[in-house]
C-alpha positions in Angstrom: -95.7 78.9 -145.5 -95.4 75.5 -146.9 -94.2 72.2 -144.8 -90.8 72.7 -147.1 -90.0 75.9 -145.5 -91.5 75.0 -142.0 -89.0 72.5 -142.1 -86.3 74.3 -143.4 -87.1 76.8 -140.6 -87.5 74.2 -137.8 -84.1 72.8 -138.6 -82.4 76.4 -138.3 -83.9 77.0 -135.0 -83.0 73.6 -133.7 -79.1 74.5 -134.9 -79.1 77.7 -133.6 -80.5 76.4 -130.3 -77.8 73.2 -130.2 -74.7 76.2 -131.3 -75.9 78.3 -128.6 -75.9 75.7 -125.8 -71.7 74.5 -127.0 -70.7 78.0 -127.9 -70.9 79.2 -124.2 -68.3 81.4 -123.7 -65.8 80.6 -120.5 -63.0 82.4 -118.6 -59.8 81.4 -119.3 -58.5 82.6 -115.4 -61.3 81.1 -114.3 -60.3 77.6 -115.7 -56.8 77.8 -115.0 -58.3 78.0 -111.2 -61.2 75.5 -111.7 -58.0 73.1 -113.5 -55.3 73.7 -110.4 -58.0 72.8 -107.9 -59.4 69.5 -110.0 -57.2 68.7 -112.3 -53.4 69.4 -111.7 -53.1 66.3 -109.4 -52.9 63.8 -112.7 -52.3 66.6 -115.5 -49.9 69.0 -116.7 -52.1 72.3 -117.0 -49.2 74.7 -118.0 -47.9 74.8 -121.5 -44.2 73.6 -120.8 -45.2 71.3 -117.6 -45.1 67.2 -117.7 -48.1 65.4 -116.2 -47.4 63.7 -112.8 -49.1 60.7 -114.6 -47.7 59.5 -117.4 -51.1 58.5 -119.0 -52.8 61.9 -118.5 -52.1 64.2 -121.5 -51.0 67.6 -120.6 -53.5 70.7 -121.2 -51.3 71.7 -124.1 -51.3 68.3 -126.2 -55.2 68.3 -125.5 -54.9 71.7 -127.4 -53.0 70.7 -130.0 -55.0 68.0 -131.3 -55.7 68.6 -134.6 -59.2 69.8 -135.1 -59.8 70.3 -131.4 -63.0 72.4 -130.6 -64.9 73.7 -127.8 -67.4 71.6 -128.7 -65.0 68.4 -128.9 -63.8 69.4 -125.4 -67.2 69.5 -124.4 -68.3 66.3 -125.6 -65.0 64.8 -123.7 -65.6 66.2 -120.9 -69.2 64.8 -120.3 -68.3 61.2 -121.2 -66.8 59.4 -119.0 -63.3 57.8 -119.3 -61.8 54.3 -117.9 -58.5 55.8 -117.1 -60.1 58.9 -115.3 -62.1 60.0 -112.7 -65.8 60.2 -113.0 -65.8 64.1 -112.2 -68.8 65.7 -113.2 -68.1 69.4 -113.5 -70.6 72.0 -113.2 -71.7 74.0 -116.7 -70.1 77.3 -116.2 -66.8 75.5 -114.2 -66.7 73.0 -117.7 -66.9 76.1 -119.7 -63.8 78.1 -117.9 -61.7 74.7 -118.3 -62.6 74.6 -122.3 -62.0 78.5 -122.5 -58.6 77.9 -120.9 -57.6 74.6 -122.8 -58.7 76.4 -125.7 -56.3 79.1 -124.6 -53.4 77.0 -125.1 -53.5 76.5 -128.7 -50.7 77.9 -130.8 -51.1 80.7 -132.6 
């Protein structure tokens, strides 16, 4: 093989590694649960509800922002905010929250 194709190869594995680790799949129910306990105090987490604060968006707007991903919500959800908690949210608990977000979209 020639440095050209290592490379080409390298880069592939590397993507395929970094799309694995964002595509984990979560549980929706699961979310919904891990969002009641942590999350409801400030947010809306039903499609239909109002947040108790005005500056937290609800689950649902998060959904529909346009081009919203699993991986944006991931991204979000490891930075921290200034108008938000510092929670730090285990990997498969940060997973069922995106799943359910995610879940939220309209069809």
């Amino acid at each position: 093989m020639n440095r050209r194709t290592l490379r080409a190869f390298g880069f592939g594995l590397l993507t395929l590694a970094v799309t694995a680790t964002y595509a984990q799949s979560g549980d929706p129910r699961r979310g919904l649960a891990v969002a009641q306990d942590i999350c409801a105090a400030c947010h809306a987490i039903r499609k239909g509800e109002r947040s108790t604060n005005a500056n937290a968006p609800t689950f649902e707007t998060i959904a529909a922002v346009p081009g919203m991903t699993t991986i944006a919500l991931q991204a979000s959800l490891q930075t921290s905010h200034t108008s938000m908690p510092n929670l730090i949210l285990q990997a498969d608990d940060r997973a069922n929250v995106i799943a359910y977000i995610m879940s939220l979209k309209a069809d």
